[in-house]
C-alpha positions in Angstrom: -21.1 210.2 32.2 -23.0 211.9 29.2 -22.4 208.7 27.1 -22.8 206.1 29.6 -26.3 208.2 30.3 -27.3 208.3 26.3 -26.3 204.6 26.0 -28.2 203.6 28.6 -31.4 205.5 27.4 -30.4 204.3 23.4 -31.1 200.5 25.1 -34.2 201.1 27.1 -35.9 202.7 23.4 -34.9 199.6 22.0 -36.2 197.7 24.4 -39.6 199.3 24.2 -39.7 199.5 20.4 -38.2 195.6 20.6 -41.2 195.1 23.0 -44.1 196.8 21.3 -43.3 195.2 17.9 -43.4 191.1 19.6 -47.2 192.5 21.3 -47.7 193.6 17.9 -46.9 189.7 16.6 -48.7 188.1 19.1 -52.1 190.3 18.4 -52.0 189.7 15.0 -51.9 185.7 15.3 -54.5 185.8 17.8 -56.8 187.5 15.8 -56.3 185.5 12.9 -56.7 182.3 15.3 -60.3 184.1 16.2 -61.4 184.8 13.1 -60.6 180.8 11.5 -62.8 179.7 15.1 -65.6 182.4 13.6 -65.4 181.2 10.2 -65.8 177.5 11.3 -68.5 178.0 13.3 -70.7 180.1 10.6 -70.2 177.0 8.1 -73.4 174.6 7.9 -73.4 171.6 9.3 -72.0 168.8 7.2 -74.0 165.9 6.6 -73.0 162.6 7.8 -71.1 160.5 4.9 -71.0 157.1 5.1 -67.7 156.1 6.2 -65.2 156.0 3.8 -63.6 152.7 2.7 -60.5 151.1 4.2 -57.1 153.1 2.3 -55.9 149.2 2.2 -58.5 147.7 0.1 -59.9 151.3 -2.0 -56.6 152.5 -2.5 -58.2 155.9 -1.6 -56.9 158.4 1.2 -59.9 159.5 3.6 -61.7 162.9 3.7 -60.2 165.3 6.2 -62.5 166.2 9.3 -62.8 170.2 8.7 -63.1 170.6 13.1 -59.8 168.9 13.5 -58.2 171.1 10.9 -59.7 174.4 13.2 -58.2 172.3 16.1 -54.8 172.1 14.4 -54.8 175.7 13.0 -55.2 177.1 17.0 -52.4 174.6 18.2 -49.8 176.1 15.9 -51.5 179.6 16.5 -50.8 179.1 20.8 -47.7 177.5 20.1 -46.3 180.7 17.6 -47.8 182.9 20.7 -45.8 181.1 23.5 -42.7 181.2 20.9 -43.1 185.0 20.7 -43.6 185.1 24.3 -40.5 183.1 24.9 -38.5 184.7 22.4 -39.8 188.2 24.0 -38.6 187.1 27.3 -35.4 186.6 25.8 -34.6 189.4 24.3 -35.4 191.7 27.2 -33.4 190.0 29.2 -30.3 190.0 27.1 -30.6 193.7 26.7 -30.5 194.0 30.8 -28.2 192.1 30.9 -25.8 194.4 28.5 -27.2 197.5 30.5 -26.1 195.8 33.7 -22.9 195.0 32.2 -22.2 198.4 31.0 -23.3 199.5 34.4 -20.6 197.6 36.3 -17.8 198.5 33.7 -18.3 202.3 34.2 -18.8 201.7 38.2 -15.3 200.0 38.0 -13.8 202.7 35.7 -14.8 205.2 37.7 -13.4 203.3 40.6 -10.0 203.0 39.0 -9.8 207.0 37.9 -10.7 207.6 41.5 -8.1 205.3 42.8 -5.7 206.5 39.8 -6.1 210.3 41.3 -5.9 209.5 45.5 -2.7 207.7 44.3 -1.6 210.9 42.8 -2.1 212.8 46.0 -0.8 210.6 47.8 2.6 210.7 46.1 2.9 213.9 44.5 5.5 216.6 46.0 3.7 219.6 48.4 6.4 222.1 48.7 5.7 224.7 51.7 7.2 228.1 53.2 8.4 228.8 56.4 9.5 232.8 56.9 13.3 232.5 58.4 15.9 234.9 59.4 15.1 238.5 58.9 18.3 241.3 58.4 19.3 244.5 57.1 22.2 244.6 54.5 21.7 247.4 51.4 17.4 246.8 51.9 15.6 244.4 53.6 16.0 240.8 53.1 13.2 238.2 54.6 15.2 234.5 54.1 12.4 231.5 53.9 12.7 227.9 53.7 11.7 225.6 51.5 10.2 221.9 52.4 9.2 219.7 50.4 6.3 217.8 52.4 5.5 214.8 49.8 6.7 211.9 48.9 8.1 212.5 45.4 10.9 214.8 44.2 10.0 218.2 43.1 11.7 219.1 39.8 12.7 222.5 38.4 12.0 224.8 41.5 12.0 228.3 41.1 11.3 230.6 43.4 11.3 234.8 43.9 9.7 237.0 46.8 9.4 240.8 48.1 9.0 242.2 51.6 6.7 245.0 51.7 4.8 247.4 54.1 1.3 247.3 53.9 -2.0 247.5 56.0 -2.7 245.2 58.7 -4.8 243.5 58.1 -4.8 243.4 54.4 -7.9 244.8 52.9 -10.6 242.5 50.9 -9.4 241.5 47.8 -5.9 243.0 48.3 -3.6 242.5 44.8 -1.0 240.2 44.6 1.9 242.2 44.1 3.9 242.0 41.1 7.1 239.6 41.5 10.3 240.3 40.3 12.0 237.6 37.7 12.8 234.8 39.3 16.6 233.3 39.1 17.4 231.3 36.0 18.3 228.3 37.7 16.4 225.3 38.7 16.8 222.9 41.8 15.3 219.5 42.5 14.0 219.4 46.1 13.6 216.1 47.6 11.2 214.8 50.0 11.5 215.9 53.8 14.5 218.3 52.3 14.8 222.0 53.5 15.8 224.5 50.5 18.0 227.6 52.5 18.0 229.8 49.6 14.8 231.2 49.0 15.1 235.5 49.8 13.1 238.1 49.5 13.9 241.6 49.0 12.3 244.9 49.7 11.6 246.7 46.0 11.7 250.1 47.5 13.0 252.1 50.1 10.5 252.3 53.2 9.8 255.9 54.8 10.1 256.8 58.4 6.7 257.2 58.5 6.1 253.6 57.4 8.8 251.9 59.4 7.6 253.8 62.7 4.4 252.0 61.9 5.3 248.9 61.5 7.2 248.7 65.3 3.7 248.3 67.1 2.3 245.9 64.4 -1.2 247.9 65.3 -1.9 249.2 62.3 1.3 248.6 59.3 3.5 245.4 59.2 6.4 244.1 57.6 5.2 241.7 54.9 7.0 238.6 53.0 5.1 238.0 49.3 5.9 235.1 47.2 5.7 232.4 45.0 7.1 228.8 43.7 6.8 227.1 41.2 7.6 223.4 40.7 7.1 220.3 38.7 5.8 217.1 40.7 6.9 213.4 39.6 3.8 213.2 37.2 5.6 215.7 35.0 2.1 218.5 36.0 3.4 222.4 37.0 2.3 223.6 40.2 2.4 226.7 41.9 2.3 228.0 45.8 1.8 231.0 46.8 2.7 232.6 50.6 2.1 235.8 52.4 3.3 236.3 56.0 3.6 239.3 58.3 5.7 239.8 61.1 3.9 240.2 64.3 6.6 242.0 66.7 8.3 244.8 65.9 10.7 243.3 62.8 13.8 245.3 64.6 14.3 243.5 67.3 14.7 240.6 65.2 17.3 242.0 63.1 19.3 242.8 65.9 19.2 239.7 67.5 20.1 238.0 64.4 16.6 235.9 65.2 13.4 234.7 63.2 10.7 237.2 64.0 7.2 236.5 65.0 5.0 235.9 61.6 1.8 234.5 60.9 0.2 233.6 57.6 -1.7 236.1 56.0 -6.0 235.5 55.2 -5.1 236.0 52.0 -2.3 234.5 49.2 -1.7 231.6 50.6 -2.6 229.4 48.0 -1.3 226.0 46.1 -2.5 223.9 43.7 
């Protein structure tokens, strides 16, 4: 938009200056029309000579009347001012004409970006999170799915997560925790397709203290962090992030073999 904006002023200068000159033109010829009509009329009056002979039979051309000279001199004096006019007329509308053309053309290629990006949207891949089965085997393990909600493949998932305990609910501005490195391999999710193999493990081991806490949900809960990373059909990387908790206490899901109760957290759930 900058150079559309200093085109556009670079035109309307030009016009003035273009404008401002013709006036100029036009001044200058009437005043020199003016000051022949001032000239004439301080001359003295001519007297009467008899009329000249016939060109046929003298052979000799006529004097020249000195009024119809004046006469001529202010014709071609308004006719060089209507041409100025004219060609004044002409000029400015030429250059609105290229103003309004330049207009329409960045209208319509800002039209076409715009329509360029919504189709991007549109079809670009959106791949979500859903916290699954929760279990016990050496630590805890949180399994999620993956879906790809768009219309396009996603290429070259990866994906790694952590369950934690921490604070319910999360403080202002809580950190992101730090991830651990995610597998080597890459899969291609396709649209409407669930990915079971996304699972998150517990870094540490959790204290009494902590897992007494997290039964009621009051105060501690269980937590799944996380993060994927994908890249859509236009060949651009995005990322989504997820935080969940669970809401009950997490041990009754692990002994029912069941997904437990989560909701999303107010915080790291992002994507791009």
């Amino acid at each position: 938009m900058r150079w559309f904006l200093f085109a556009l002023l670079l035109l309307v200068g030009m016009a003035d200056s273009q404008e401002a000159g013709s006036n100029k033109a036009v001044a200058e010829k009437d005043h020199k029309a003016e000051q022949r009509k001032a000239d004439a009329d301080k001359r003295p009056e001519l007297v009467k000579k008899p009329k000249a002979k016939s060109e046929k039979k003298t052979g000799k051309r006529a004097d020249s009347n000195p009024d119809e000279k004046l006469n001529i001199d202010r014709q071609v004096a308004e006719y060089t001012r209507q041409l100025a006019v004219y060609t004044e007329d002409v000029s400015r509308f030429t250059l609105w004409l290229v103003i309004a053309t330049i207009v329409i053309a960045s209208i319509g290629m800002l039209q076409w970006w715009e329509t360029r990006n919504t189709a991007k949207r549109q079809l670009r891949a959106y791949v979500g999170v859903r916290p699954s089965t929760l279990k016990i085997v050496t630590t805890w393990e949180w399994i999620f799915d993956i879906t790809n909600y768009g219309q396009t493949p996603a290429y070259r998932l990866i994906d790694n997560a952590i369950v934690d305990i921490c604070p319910y609910p999360l403080p202002p501005k809580f950190p992101f925790p730090e991830l651990p490195a995610p597998e080597p391999s890459a899969a291609v999710i396709y649209p409407n397709m669930v990915y079971y193999t996304g699972v998150a493990r517990a870094k540490r081991d959790f204290t009494q203290e902590e897992l007494n806490k997290i039964k009621s949900g009051t105060t501690h809960r269980l937590y799944i962090f996380g993060m994927l990373k994908y890249v859509d059909i236009f060949g651009i990387s995005r990322t989504t992030k997820f935080c969940y908790s669970a809401i009950k206490d997490p041990f009754v899901a692990v002994s029912q073999g069941a997904f437990p109760p989560c909701e999303p957290s107010d915080q790291h759930n992002e994507a791009d």
